[in-house]
N, C-alpha and C positions, 0 to 999 in steps of 0.2 A: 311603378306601382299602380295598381288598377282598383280602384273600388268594384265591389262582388255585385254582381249581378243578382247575387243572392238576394241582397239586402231592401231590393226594391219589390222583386214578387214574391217572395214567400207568404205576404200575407195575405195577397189577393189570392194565391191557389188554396192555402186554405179557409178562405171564405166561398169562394166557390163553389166547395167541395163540403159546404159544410148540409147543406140539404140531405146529402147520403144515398140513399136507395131506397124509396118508400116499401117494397116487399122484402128487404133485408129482417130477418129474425131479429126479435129484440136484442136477445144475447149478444148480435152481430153489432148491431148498434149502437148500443154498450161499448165495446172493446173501440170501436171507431170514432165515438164522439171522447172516449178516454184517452185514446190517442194524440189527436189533434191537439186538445188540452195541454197535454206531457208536451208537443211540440214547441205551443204557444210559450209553455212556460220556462222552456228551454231544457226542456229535463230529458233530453234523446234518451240516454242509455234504458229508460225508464219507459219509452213511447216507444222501442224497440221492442222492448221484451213486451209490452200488449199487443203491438204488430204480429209477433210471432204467435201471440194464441190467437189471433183473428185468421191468421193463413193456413193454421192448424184446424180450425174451424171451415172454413171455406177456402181450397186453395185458388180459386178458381178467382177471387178475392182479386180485382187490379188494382184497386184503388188500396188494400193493404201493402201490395208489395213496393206501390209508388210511395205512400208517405213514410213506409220503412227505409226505404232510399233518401228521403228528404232527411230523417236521423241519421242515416250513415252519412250523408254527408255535411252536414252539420257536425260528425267528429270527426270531422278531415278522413273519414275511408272512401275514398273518391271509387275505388276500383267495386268495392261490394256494392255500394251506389248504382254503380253502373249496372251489375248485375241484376238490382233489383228493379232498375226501370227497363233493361232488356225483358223481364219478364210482367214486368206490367204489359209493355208494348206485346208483345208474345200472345196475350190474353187479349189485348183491345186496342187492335193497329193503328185505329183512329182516335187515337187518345193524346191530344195536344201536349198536355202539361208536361206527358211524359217523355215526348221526343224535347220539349224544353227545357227540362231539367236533366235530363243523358245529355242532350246538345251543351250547355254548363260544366256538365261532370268532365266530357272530353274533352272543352275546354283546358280544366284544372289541370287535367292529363298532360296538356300539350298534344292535344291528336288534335288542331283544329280542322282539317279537312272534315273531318268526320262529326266534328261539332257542327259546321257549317251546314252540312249533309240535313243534319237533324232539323237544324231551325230552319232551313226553306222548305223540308216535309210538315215543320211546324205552321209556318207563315202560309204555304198551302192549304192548310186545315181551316186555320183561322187567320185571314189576312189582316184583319180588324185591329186585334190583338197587339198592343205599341210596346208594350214589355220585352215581346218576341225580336224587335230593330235595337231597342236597348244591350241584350242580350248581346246578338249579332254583332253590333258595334265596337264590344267590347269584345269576340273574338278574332274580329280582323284588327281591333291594335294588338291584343297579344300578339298575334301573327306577324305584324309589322307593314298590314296591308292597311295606311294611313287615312288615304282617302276613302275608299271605301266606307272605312270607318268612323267617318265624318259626315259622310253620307246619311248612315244609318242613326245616329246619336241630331242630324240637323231632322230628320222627321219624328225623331219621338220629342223633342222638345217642341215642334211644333204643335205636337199635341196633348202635349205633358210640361209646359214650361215652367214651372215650378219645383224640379225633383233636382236637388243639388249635386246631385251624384253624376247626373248627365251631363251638367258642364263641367266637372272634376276631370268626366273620360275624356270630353270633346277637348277641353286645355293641353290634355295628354296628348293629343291628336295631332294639334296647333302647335306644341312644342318642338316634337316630331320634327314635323313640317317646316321648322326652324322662322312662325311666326308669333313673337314672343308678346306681338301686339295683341293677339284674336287668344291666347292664352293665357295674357292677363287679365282680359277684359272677361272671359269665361270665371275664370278662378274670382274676381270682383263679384260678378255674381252668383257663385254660389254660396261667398262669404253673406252674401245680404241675405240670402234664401234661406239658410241654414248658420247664424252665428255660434250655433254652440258645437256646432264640429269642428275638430282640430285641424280635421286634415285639408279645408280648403288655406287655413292660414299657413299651412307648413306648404304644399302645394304653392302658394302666392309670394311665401319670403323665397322659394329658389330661384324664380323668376327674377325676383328683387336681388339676389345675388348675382345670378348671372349680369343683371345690368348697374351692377357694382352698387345697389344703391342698399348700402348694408346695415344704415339705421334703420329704413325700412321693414328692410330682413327680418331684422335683430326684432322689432317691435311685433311683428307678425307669431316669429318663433314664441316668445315672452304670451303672448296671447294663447297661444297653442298649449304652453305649457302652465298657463292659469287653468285651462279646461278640464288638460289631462298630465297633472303632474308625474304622471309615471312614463311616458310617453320618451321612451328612448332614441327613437326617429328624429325628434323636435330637438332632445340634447344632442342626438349627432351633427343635426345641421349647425345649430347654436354653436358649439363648440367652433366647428370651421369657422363661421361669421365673426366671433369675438379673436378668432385670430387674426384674420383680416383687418379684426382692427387693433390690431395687437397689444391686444386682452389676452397673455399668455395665460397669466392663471384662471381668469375665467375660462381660458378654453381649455385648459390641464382640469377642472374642475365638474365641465359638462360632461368629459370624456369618463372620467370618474365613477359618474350618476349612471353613464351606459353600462361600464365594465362592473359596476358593481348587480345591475341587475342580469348579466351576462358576463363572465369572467372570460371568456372563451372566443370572446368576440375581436377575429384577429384585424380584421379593418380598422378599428378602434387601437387595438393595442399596437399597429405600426403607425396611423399617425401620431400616439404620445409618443412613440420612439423618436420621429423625427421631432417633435416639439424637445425632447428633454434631450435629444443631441443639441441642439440649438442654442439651447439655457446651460450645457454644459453638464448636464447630471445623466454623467454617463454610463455610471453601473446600472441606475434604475431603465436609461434608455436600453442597454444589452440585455437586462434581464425582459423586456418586450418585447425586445428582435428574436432571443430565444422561442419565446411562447411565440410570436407567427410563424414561424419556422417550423414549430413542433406540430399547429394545426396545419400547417400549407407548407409542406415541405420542395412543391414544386414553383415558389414565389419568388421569381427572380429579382426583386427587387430590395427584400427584406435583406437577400445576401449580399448585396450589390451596395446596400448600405452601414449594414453591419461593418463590412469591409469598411466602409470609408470611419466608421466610428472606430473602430480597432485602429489604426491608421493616426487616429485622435489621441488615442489611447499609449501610440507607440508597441503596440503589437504587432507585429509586421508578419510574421509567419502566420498567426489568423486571419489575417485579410487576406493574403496570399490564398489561402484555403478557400476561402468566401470569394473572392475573385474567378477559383478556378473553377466554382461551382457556379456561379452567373454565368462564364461561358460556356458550362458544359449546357446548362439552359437553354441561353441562347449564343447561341455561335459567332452569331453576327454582331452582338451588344461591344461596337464599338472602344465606346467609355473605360469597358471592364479592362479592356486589354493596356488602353492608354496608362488607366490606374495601375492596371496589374506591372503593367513597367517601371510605373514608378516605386512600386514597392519593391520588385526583385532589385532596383538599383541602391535602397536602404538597405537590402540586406545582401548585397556586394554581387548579386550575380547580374553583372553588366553585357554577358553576351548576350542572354536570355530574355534581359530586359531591352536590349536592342533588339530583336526579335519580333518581343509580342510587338513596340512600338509600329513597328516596318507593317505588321498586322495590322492593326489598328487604322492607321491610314491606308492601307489597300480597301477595307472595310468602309470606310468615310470616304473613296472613290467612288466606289461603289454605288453608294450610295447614293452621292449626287448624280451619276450619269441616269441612276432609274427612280429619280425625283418624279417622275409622272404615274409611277408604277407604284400601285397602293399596295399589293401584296409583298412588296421589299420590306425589310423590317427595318422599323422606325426605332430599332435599338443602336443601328450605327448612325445617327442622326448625334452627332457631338454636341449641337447647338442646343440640345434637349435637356433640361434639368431631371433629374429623378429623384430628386430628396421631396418635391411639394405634399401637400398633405390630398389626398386623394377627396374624392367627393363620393358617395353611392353611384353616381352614373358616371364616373370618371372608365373611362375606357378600360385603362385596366385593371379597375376596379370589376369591371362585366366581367374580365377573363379569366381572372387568378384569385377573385374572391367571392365564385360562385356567385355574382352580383346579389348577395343577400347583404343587408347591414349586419342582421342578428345572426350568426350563424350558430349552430345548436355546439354545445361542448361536447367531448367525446360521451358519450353515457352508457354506463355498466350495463346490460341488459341481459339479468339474471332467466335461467331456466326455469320454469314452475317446478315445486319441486316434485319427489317421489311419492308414488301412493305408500301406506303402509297402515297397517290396524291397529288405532289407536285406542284408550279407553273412551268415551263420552258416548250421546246420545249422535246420532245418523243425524246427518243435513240434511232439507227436505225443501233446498233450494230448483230443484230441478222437477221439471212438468212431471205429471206422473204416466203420461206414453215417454219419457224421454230418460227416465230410469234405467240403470244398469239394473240385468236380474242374473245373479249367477248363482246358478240354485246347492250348488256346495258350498261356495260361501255362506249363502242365506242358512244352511244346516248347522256349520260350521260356527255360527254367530249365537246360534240360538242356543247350543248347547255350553259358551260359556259363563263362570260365575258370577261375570261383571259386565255391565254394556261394553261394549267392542264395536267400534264402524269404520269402515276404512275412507281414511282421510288423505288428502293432499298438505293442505297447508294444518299444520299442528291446532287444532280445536282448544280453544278458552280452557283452562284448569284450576280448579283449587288446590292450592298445595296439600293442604291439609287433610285434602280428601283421599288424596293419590297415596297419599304417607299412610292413612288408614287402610285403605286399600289392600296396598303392599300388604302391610301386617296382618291383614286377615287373611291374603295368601300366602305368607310366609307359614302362619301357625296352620292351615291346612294342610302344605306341603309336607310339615312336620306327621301330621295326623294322619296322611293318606301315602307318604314315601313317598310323595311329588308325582301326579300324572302329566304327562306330555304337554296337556292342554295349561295347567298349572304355573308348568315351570315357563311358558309360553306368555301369558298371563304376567308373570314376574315378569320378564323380559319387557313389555310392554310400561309397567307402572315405572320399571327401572331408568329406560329410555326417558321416557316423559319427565324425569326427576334429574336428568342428565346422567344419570350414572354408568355411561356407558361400558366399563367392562363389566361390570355385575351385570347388565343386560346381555352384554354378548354369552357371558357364562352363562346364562337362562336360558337362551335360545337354542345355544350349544347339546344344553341338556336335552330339551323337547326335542330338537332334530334326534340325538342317541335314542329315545324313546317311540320314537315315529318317525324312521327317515321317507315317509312317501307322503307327509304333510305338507301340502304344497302353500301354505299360508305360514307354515314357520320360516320357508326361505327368503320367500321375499320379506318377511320383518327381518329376517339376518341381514338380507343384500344389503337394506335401505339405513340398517344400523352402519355397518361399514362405509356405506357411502358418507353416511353424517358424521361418522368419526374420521375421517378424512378431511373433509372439510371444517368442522371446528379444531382439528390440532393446524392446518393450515392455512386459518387464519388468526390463530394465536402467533402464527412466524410470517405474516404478512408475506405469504407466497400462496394467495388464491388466482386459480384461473376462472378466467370469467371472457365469457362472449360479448363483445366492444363493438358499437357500432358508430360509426363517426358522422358526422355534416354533410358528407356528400351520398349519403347511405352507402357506404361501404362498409366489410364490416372485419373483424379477424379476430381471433384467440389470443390473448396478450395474458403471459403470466408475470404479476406483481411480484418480483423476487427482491429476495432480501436472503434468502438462505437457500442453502443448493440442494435440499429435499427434490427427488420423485414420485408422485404419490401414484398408486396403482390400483386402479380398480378392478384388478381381473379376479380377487376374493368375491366379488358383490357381484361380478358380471356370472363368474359361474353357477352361484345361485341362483339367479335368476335363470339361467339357460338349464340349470336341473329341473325350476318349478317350472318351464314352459313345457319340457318332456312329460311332468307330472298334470299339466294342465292347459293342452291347447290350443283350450280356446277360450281359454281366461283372459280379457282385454289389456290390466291394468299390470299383465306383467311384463308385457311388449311396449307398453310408455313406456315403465322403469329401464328395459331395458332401453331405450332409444334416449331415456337420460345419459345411463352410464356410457354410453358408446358416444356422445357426444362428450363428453368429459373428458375420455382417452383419447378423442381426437381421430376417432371414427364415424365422422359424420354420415359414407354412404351406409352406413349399416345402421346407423342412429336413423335415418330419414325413411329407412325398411321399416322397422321396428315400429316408429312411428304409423307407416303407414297399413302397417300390421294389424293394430292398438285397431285405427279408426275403421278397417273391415272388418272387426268383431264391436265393434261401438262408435256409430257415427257422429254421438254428440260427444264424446271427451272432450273438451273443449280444449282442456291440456296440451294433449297430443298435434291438435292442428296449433296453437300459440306456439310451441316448438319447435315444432317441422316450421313454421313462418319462419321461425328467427336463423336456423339453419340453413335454408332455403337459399336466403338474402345473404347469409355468409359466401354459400358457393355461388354467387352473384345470379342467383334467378330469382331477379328481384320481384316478377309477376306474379311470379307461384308463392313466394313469399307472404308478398302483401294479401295477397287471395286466403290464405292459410292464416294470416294475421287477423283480415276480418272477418272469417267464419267466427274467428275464439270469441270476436267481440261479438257478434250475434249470438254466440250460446252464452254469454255472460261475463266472460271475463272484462275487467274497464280497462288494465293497463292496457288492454289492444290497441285503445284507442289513440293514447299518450304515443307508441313506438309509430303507431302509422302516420302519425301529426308529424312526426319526427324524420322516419327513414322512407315515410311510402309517398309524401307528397313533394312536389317541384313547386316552391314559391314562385308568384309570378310578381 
């Protein structure tokens, strides 16, 4: 874990930068000293969207495009980031800050070559400049290039000895380096420099663990968790330390405090598995080996133990099962076969079990003749325990659990929904150059007897006004034999009221009365689409697009009943109103909904990209094609397509790219 680089210059760049541009137009000045502010005050999404009228204003703007980059990355969009300080840089080659902060962003990336590239164009700029070694320091530990990075962290605290973050990196350096002397004595003083930060004391009890001295530990963690009692990091360590000193239930207890502000967090939930194997409570232990299993299903250890708990259990043909699946893992894991013999010999198949045996020790030959040889796998090493409780840098803890503590739980990651024209007053959330105008519509709107605007996400209603509504078009429809526009109108109040088959009967009507109405189809499509969806999740079989922990992502349908549901009703409407209209933007989303729904996603991401060459700001359409994108594992184009949506306004952007577009370091 690496303290952010962030966190030491952000405030210096913007003071720096707070002078501005003496011949800049006031209006200009305005938007840029508003910005800065929204920065200060941590309000990104907020300093984003005045960025965007200042580039609009001036694109020529370098200093907008860089501190719009400084809010995307501030909401973990590292890739739009990037983007934005390519084009500062683009405008004004010799612009420090901003090869500093792209040097940072590809950092986060993981491109450090390319980080490194930056800050010696930065460090040539400005040699002076100590933040920039700071910086640097901390891409060559990511990197694993130690010294170096000892290097660069020994000259900025020469001239910055007071910044606690510095000896936080340099400790990391020292550890590294396997000297636990020059690591304590760093972490020592960043505790004096800085006592109200957690992280040098959590930082200083690992140290103190490794050198078993675990009251130490313990008293450091307890300190850390006076500062920041929600601090789930500090309960992981804690927990391991109170076992060490075999404080079962305080360590069943700290584990508790993690899994309850993360449920999902399978590191966590295989060590209580091993602790409540131990203590004997061995359904709640199996029901935790299930759940790491179910997030990390290639975890050869969770099986490997499971077995040995079934085994406990007197299950002998589920270990057998969990046995064959550790070897299918790993091939070479010894143990498993040893084990797996002795369960085939509980359940009577004695040649079999002489077999694996025979295995097993040709594997533990093996092994010893290429004891010098690191790349032999240290699964046929017998002498090895695999039940201990893991640590965050526990070796295979790096390999098999993503070396994250917290990892993210699976999370639903719904589509935006369908446009469709609803009753209420129009948004007027969006710039007015950056307006959809579609001048049939605009006709079309004007001409009916009630506001109408076409909405995405369903607009605020009064009940009671809608139920008025109705009835004043009910009793017109009476008085007039029902015109197109009318029974269209019903359709609409109907919807909004949930009534869906009296809406679909209104809509029905109006299409019989005007079948080349290209605004009654897609309110048909987008009814059927919702009527699909609310009976199928009245029977708890909705599909929905899942993306997991390691950003991957797949279509998982919740079943409980064996329904098919079929969108090709809603698809062909829409594909009548594109004939009837096309170059209408917002029926080529709808469509790139419904086509991901059926599980046509290359025609969903057409569609999509259809939408955004008749309107480049939908913001919709690029949030979608994102999440589609990262389905079919292009994960770039994804995240790219994630943070346009948040630059034109969408927030969940930000939330999915925290999630699936950054690599914790």
């Amino acid at each position: 874990m690496v303290k952010n680089p962030h966190l030491y210059i952000v405030f210096f760049i913007l003071l720096f930068f707070t002078t501005g541009k003496a011949e800049a137009q006031y209006d200009k000045q305005q938007f840029f000293y508003r910005g800065q502010h929204l920065l200060f005050e941590g309000r990104y999404q907020q300093a984003i969207d005045n960025f965007n009228k200042l580039i609009q204003l001036d694109p020529t703007l370098h200093e907008a495009y860089f501190f719009r980059g400084i809010g995307k990355y501030n909401l973990g969009d590292f890739m739009g980031a990037r983007t934005d300080f390519d084009k500062a840089i683009a405008i004004h080659p010799i612009f420090t800050m901003a090869y500093h902060y792209r040097a940072i962003t590809y950092s986060r990336l993981g491109e450090y070559e390319k980080a490194l590239e930056d800050l010696q164009e930065a460090i040539d700029l400005r040699p002076g400049y100590n933040g920039l070694y700071f910086s640097r320091g901390v891409t060559y530990l990511l990197s694993q290039q130690f010294q170096l990075a000892e290097k660069d962290f020994n000259r900025f605290i020469r001239h910055e000895p007071r910044v606690s973050e510095a000896y936080l990196n340099r400790g990391a350096c020292y550890l590294y380096l396997k000297d636990t002397v020059k690591a304590l004595h760093d972490y020592d003083t960043a505790v004096l420099l800085n006592k109200f930060d957690p992280e040098g004391y959590i930082r200083r009890s690992r140290v103190f663990a490794m050198q078993e001295q675990y009251p130490k530990a313990l008293e450091d963690l307890d300190q850390a968790l006076s500062l920041d009692p929600q601090n789930s990091f500090a309960y992981f360590n804690r927990a391991l330390i109170r076992y060490y000193q075999n404080d079962i239930n305080g360590a069943l207890d700290d584990l508790e405090k993690v899994l309850k502000d993360d449920p999902g967090n399978a590191l966590t939930l295989y060590n209580r598995a091993l602790i409540r194997t131990q203590i004997g409570d061995y359904n709640n232990a199996l029901e935790d080996y299930d759940r790491v299993i179910s997030i990390n299903p290639g975890n050869v250890l969770a099986y490997y133990n499971r077995a040995a708990l079934f085994i406990q259990m007197e299950r002998y043909k589920e270990a057998m099962r969990d046995y064959d699946k550790a070897i299918e893992l790993y091939p070479d894991f010894a143990n498993a076969y040893m084990n797996r013999s002795f369960v085939k010999n509980r359940l009577g198949l004695f040649a079999a079990a002489e077999l694996d045996y025979r295995v097993a020790q040709d594997k533990v030959n093996q092994y010893k003749s290429k004891l010098g040889d690191t790349t032999y796998s240290a699964f046929a090493d017998t002498t090895q325990r695999f039940d201990r409780l893991l640590a965050l840098d526990a070796e295979f803890a790096k390999k098999d659990f993503n070396n994250e503590l917290l990892q993210y739980r699976d999370v639903d990651i719904r589509l935006k929904p369908l446009y469709k024209l609803l009753a209420g007053p129009a948004e007027n959330k969006i710039a007015l150059e950056q307006r959809y105008y579609y001048e049939e519509l605009e006709k079309f709107l004007l001409r009916q007897s009630i506001p109408v605007s076409l909405f995405s996400d369903e607009p605020e209603t009064d009940p009671e006004r809608i139920d008025f509504q109705r009835e004043q078009i009910e009793k017109m429809i009476q008085g007039e034999d029902g015109s197109a526009d009318l029974y269209f109108i019903k359709g609409i109040l109907d919807f909004q009221s949930k009534l869906f088959n009296a809406s679909l009967a209104s809509y029905n009507r109006a299409i019989e009365r005007n079948p080349d109405n290209v605004f009654y189809y897609i309110n048909r499509a987008a009814l059927q689409s919702e009527m699909i969806d609310f009976i199928s999740s009245m029977e708890n079989n909705v599909q929905i697009l899942t993306l997991d922990q390691a950003g991957t992502t797949r279509t998982r349908v919740q079943e409980q009943g064996r329904h098919q549901y079929d969108y090709s009703g809603a698809i062909n409407d829409l594909e009548k109103a594109a004939m009837l209209a096309p170059d209408f933007a917002h029926i080529y989303y709808n469509l790139g909904n419904l086509y991901c729904l059926s599980g046509d996603f290359p025609r969903s991401i057409g569609n999509y990209s259809k939408a955004l060459e008749l309107y480049p700001y939908l913001a919709e359409a690029y949030y979608n094609r994102g999440l589609i994108q990262i389905y079919l594992k292009e994960k770039e184009k994804g995240c790219m397509d994630i943070s346009t949506a948040g630059e034109l306004g969408i927030q969940d952007a930000y939330s999915v790219i925290k999630k699936f577009c950054v690599t914790e370091q």
